[in-house]
NUSE-899105 format. One record per atom (N, C-alpha, C, CB): atom name; y, x, z. Coordinates in steps of 0.2 Angstrom, whole numbers, always signed. Each point is the difference from the previous one (the first is absolute). Glycine has a CB too. Example, Ala and Ser with C-alpha at 12.3 -4.5 7.8 and 13.67 -1.06 7.14 Angstrom:
2
(N, (-28, +66, +39))
(CA, (+6, -4, +0))
(C, (+6, +4, +0))
(CB, (-6, -9, +6))
(N, (+11, +7, -10))
(CA, (+6, +4, +1))
(C, (+5, -4, +3))
(CB, (-3, +6, -10))
end
This chain:
111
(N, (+838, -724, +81))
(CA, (-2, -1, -7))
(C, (+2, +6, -4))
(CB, (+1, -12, +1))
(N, (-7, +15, -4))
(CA, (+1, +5, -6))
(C, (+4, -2, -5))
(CB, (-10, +4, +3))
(N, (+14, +1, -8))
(CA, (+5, +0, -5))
(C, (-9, -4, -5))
(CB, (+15, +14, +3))
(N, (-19, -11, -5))
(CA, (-5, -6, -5))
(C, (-1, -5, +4))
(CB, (-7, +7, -6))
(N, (+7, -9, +10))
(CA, (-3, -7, +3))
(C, (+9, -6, -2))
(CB, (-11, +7, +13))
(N, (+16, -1, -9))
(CA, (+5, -3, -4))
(C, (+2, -3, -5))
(CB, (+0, +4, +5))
(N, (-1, +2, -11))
(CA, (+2, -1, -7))
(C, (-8, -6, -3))
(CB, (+11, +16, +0))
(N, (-14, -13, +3))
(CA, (-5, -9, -3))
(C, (+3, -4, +1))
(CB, (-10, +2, +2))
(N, (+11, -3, +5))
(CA, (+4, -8, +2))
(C, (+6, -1, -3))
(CB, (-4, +1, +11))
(N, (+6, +4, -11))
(CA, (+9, -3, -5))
(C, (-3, -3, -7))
(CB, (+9, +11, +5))
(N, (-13, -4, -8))
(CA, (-2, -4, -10))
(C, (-3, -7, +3))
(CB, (-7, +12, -9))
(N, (+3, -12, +15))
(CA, (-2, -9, -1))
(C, (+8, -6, +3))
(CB, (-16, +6, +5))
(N, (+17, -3, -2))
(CA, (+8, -4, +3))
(C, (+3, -2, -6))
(CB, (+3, +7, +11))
(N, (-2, -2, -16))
(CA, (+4, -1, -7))
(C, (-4, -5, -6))
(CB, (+6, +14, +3))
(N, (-11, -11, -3))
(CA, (-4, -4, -5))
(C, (-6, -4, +2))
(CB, (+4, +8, -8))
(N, (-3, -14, +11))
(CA, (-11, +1, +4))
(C, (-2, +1, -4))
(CB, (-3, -8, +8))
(N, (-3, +8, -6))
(CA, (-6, +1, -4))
(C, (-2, +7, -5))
(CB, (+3, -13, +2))
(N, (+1, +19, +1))
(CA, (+1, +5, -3))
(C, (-2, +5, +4))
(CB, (+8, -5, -6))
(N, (-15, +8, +9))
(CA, (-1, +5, +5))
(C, (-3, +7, -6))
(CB, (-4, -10, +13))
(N, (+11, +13, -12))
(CA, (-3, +5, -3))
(C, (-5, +7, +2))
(CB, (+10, -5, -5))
(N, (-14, +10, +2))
(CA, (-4, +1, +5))
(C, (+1, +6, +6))
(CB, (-6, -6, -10))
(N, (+5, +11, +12))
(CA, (-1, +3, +4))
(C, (+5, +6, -3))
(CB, (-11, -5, +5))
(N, (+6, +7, -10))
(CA, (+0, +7, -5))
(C, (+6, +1, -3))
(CB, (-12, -1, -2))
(N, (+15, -6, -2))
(CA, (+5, -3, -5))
(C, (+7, +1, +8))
(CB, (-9, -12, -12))
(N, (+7, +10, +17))
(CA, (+7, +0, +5))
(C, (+2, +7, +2))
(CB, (-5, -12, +5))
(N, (-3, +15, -4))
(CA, (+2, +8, +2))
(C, (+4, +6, -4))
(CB, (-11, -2, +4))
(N, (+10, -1, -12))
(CA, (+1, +3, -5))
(C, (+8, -2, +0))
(CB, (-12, +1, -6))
(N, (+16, -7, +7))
(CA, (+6, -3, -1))
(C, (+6, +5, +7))
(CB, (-7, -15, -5))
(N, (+3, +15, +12))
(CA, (+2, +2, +3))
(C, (-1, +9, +0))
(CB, (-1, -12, +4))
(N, (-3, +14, -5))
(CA, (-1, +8, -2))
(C, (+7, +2, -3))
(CB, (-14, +0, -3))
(N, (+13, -4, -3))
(CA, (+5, +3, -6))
(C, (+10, -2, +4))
(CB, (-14, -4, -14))
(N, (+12, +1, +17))
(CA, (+8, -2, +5))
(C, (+1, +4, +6))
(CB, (+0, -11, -3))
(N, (-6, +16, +5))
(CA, (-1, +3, +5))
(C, (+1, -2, +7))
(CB, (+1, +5, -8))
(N, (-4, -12, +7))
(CA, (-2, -3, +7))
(C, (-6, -1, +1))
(CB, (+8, -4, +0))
(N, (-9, +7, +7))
(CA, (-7, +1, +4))
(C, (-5, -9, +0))
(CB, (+7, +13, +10))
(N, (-9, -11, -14))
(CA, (-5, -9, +1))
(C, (-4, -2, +8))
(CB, (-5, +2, -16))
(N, (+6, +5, +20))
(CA, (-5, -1, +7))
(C, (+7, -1, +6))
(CB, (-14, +9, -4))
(N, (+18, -8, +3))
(CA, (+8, +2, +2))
(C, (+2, -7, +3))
(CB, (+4, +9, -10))
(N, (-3, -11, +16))
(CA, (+4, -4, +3))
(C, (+5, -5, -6))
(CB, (-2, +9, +11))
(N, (+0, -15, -14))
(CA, (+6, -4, -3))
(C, (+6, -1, +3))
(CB, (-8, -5, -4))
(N, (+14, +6, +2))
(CA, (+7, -3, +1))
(C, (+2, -6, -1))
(CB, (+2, +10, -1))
(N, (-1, -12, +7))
(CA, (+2, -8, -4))
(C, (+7, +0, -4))
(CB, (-6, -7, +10))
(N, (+5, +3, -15))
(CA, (+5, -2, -6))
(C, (+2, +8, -4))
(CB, (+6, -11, +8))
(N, (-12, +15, -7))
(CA, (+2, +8, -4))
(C, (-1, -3, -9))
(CB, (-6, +10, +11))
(N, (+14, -9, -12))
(CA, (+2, -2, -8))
(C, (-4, +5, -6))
(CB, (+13, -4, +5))
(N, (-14, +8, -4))
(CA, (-5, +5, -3))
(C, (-7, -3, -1))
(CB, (+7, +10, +6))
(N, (-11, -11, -1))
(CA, (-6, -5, -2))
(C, (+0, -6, -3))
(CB, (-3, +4, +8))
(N, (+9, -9, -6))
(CA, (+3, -5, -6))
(C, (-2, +3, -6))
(CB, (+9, -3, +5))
(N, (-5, +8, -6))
(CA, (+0, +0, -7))
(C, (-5, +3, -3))
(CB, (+10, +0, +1))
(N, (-15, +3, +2))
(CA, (-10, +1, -3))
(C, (+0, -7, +0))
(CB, (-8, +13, +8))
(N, (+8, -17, -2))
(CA, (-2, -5, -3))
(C, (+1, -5, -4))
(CB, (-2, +3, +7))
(N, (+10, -5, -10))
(CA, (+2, -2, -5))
(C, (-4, +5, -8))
(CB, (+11, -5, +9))
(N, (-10, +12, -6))
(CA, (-4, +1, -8))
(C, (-8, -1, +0))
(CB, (+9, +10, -2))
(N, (-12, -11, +7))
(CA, (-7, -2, -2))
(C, (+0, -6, -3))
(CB, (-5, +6, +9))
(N, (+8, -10, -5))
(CA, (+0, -7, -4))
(C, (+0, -1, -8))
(CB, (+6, -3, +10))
(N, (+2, +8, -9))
(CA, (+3, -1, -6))
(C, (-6, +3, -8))
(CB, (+14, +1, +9))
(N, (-15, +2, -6))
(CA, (-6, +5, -4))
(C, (-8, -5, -1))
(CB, (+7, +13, +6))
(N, (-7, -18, -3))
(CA, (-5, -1, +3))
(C, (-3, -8, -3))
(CB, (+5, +8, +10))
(N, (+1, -9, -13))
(CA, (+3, -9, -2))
(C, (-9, -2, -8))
(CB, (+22, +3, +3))
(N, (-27, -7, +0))
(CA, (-2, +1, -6))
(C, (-1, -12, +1))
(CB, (-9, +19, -3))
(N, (+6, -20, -3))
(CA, (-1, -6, -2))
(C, (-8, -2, +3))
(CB, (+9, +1, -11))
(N, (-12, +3, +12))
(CA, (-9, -1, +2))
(C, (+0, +0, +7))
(CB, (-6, +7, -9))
(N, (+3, -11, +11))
(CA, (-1, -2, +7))
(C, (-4, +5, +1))
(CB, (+2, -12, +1))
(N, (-7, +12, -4))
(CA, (-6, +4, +3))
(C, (-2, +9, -1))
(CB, (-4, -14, -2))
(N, (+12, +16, +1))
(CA, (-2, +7, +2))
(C, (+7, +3, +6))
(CB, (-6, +3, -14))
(N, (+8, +3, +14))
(CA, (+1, +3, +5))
(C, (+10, -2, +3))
(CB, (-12, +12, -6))
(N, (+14, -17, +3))
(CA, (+6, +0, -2))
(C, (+3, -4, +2))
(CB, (-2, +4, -6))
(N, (+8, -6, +6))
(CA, (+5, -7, +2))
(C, (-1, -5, -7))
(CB, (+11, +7, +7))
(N, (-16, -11, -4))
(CA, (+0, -7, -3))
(C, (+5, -3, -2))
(CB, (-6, +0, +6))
(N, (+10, +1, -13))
(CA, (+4, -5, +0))
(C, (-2, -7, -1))
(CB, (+6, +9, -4))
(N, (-12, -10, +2))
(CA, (-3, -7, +0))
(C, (+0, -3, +7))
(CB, (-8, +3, -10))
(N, (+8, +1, +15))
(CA, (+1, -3, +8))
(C, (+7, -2, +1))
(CB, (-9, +6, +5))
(N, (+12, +1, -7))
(CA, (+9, +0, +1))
(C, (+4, +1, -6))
(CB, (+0, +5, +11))
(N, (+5, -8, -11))
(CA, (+5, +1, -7))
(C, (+2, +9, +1))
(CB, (+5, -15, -1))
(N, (-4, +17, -5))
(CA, (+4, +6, +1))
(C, (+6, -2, +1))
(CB, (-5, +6, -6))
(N, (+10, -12, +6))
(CA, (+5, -1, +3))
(C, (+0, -2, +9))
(CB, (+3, -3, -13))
(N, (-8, +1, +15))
(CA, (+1, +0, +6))
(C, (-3, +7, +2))
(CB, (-1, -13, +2))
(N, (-3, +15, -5))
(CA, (+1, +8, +3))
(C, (+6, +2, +1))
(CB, (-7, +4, -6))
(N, (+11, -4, +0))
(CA, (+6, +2, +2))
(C, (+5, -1, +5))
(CB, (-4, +1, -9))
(N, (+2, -9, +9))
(CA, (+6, -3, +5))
(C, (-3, +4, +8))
(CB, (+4, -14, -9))
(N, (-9, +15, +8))
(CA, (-4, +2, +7))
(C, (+3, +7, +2))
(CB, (-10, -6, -3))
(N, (+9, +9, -2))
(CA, (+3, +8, +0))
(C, (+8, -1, +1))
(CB, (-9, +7, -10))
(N, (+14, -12, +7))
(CA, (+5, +0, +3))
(C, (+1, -3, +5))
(CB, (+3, +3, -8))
(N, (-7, -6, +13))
(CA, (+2, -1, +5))
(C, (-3, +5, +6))
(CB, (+2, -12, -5))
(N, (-7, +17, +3))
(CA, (-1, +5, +5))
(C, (+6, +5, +0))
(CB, (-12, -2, +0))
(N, (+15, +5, -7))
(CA, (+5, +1, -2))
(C, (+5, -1, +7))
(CB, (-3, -3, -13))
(N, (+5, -2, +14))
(CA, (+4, -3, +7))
(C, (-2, +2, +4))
(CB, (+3, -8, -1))
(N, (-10, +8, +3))
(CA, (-4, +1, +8))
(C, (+4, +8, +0))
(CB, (-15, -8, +1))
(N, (+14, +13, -6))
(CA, (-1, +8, +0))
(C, (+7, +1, -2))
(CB, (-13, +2, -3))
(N, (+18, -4, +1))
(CA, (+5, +1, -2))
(C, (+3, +4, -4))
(CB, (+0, -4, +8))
(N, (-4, +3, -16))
(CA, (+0, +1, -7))
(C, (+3, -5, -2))
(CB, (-9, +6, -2))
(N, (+10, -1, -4))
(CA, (+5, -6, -6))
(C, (-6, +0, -4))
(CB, (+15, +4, -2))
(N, (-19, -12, +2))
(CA, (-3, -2, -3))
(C, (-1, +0, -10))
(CB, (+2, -5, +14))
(N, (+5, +6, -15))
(CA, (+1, +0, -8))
(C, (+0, +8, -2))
(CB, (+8, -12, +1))
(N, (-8, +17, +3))
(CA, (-3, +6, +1))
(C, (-5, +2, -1))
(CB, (+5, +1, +6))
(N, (-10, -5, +1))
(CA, (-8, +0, +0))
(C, (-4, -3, -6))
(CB, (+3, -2, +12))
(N, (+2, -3, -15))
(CA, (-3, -4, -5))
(C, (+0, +3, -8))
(CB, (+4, -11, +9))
(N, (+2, +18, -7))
(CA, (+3, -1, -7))
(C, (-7, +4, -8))
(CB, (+16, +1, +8))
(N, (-21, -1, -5))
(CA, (-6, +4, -3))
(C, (-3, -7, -4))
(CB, (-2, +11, +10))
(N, (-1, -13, -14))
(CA, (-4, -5, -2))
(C, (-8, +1, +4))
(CB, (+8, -1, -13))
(N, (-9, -6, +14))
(CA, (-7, -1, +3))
(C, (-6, +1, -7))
(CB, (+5, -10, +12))
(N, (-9, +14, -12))
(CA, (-6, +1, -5))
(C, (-6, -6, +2))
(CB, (+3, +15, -1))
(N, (-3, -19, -4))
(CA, (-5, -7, +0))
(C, (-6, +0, -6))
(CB, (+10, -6, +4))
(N, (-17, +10, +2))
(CA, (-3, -2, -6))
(C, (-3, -7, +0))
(CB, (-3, +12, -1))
(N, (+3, -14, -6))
(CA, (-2, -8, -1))
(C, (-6, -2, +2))
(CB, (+7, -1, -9))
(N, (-14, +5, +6))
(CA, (-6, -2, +2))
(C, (-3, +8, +2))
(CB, (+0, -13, -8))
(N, (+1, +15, +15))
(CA, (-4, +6, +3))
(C, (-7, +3, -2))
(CB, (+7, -4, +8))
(N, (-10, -3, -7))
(CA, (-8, +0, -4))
(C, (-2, +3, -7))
(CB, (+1, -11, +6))
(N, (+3, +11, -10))
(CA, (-1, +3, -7))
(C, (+0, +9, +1))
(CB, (+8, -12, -6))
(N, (-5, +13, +11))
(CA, (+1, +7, -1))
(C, (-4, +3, +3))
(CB, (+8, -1, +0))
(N, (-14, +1, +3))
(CA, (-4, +0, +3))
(C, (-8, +5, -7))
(CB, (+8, -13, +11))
end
């Protein structure tokens, strides 16, 4: 498995319903200087944490555009989700968390 194939699966593992796209993943990894075609490491804490910030960055109220559904999931089980992968990857979850999640209420308007 490739480090993008990975870091999709992880944004989806953390929030379902959240496949962000190709171009958005390339860009997250570029800027961390990890090769997106590159052999994935398992449990590599560094791609955690692209994927906690996509999420976190990502969090809107509209189902129907590019984002984490909070109408599917709470932003608190986001969260509780993120601190339990936190465990899998062996972060300090109140670290990971200590940023605020950005919620837009209705995505649709912005458009």
């Amino acid at each position: 498995m490739d480090n993008l194939k990975a870091l999709r699966s992880m944004c989806n593992a953390i929030a379902s319903t959240f496949y962000p796209d190709n171009a958005t993943i390339e860009l997250m990894l570029f800027n961390e200087g990890i090769d997106p075609k590159a052999e994935a490491t398992p449990k590599d804490a560094n791609l955690f944490r692209v994927a906690v910030s996509l999420v976190k960055g990502y969090i809107e109220g509209s189902r129907s555009e590019n984002g984490v559904s909070v109408s599917v999931r709470s932003e608190d089980a986001i969260k509780e989700s993120i601190r339990y992968y936190c465990g899998i990857y062996g972060l300090d979850a109140e670290e990971i968390l200590s940023d605020d999640m950005r919620i837009i209420e209705d995505g649709s308007n912005l458009w």
